[in-house]
C-alpha positions, 0 to 999 in steps of 0.5 A: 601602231604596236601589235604583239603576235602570240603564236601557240603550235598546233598539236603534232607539228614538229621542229623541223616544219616549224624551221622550214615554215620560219624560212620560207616566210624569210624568203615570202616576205622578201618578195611580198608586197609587205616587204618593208612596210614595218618599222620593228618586228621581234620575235620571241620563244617562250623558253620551256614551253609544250607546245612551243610557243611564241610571240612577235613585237611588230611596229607598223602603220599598215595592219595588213601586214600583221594580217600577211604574218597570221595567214602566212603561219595559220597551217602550223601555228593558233595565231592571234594578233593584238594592237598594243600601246606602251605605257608606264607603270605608273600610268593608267589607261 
């Protein structure tokens, strides 16, 4: 399944506890009982925006791992997470 994760900081934390919570989650996931249990994950910036704001597009078949990812990032970050399915343009639900 799909999931986009949108990520809006939370008020007063800065650039450098946000670069230093991104790595140690590098390093976590590394050792997690997580690590490789998604096909896809990208993560995007929402260029401009205060407070930053970002989002993930993850492909997995194990949900806890999105669960893993929204924990991991609650202290600096208002998390939701949504299971997501392509479509066409064209095509309706």
């Amino acid at each position: 399944m799909i999931f986009v994760v949108i990520g809006d900081a939370k008020p007063g934390v800065t650039l450098e506890q946000m670069k230093a919570n991104r790595q140690a989650y590098v390093e976590w996931e590394r050792r997690s009982p997580y690590v490789g249990k998604y096909q896809t994950i990208a993560r995007y910036e929402v260029v401009g925006a205060s407070p930053k704001k970002t989002f993930w597009v993850m492909q997995t078949d194990d949900p806890a791992v999105i669960h893993g990812l929204v924990e991991f990032f609650a202290d600096y970050w208002n998390i939701t997470a949504h299971p997501v399915v392509q479509r066409t343009i064209g095509e309706s639900a």
